[in-house]
C-alpha positions, 0 to 999 in steps of 0.5 A: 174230641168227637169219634166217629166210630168205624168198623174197619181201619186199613193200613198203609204199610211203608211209611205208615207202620214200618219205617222201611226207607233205610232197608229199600235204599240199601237195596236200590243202591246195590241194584244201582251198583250193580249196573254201574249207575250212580248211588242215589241219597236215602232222602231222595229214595224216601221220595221215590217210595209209593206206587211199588218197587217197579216204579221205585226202580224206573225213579231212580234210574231216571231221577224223575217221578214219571219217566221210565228207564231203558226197559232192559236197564230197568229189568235188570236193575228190578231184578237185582233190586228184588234179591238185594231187598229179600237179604236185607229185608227188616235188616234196619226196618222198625215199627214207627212208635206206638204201632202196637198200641194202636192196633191193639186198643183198635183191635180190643174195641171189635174194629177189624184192622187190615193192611193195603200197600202197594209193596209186592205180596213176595215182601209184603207177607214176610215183612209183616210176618217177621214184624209180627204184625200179621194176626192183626189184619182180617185182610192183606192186599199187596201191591201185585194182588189185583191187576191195579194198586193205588191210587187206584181204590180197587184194593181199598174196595176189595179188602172192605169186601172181603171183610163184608163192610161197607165202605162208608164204614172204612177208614183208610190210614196213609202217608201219601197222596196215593193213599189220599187219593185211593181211599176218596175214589173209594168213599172212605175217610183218609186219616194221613201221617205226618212222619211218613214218605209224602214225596215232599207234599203237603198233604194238609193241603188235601183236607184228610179227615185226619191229620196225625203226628203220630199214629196212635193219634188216630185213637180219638178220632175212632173210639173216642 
């Protein structure tokens, strides 16, 4: 297989490099609990991760992807959201197979790696640090790091900035139509994972640059 060499790979984090939805759902539904609203299915949550945990928590109270909730009942449920979260949060989070490989044969070939989620920073760095993942990004932006997440691609542009690359020279690695949309705003390439959290869409349908089953599949499209 032809490679098309890049100079730096950004990662998605949720769904991409952790499989997260067990931990986030646990914490939703205590959130929920705690207000007296019904549970939600973890395949339901699975749906409803993406664009941050603000819009995860208005998704499962309303039960819809767009609606917002009562603003009091939302505040109040985001912030039991937040504290539940924080004491579970790699309780049952794993890295999905051959993350490490992944990075470190990208990493071995002089390809800065980077991580843009739209998972707030106070999750964020913890997650990665306690799933040692952190020495590998030249760059990390959370989902609160600049006023716009994806599938904005202002973070997409500013984590190739900051590492001095041309975007053009980037590829984005996601699971979901806001990774897909961001990194086209952007003019990057978008490889997507199959395994992820894609709301149910069928991101082939999209035409990625790439579409993997498994991440180190993404190796051959970059070195080859």
């Amino acid at each position: 297989m032809m490679s098309s060499r890049a100079r730096l790979v950004l990662f998605d984090l949720d769904g991409t490099l952790v499989h997260s939805a067990p931990d986030i759902a646990h914490a939703a539904n205590q959130a929920l609990a705690d207000v007296g609203h019904p549970l939600r299915p973890i395949a339901e949550i699975c749906d409803f991760i993406g664009h941050g945990a603000e819009r995860l928590i208005h998704r499962c109270l309303t039960g819809t992807r767009d609606d917002d909730a009562d603003s009091a009942l939302h505040q109040t449920t985001y912030l039991g959201f937040q504290r539940h979260y924080a004491a579970c949060l790699n309780a049952q989070t794993q890295l999905y197979a051959g993350v490490v490989e992944t990075l470190d044969t990208l990493a071995g070939h002089g390809i800065l790696l980077g991580c843009v989620t739209n998972k707030p920073a106070k999750f964020t760095l913890p997650l990665l640090e306690r799933m040692a993942l952190t020495p590998y990004f030249a760059v990390i932006l959370s989902g609160d790091s600049l006023p716009t997440k994806k599938p904005d691609p202002a973070p997409l542009r500013r984590a190739a900035a900051d590492c001095g690359v041309s975007n053009a020279d980037t590829v984005m690695v996601g699971d979901s139509m806001a990774d897909l949309t961001a990194a086209r705003a952007a003019s990057m390439r978008i490889f997507c994972v199959s395994y992820g959290y894609s709301a149910g869409i069928d991101l082939t349908g999209y035409k990625p640059d790439a579409y993997v089953a498994q991440i180190k599949d993404i190796l051959p499209h970059l070195i080859g």
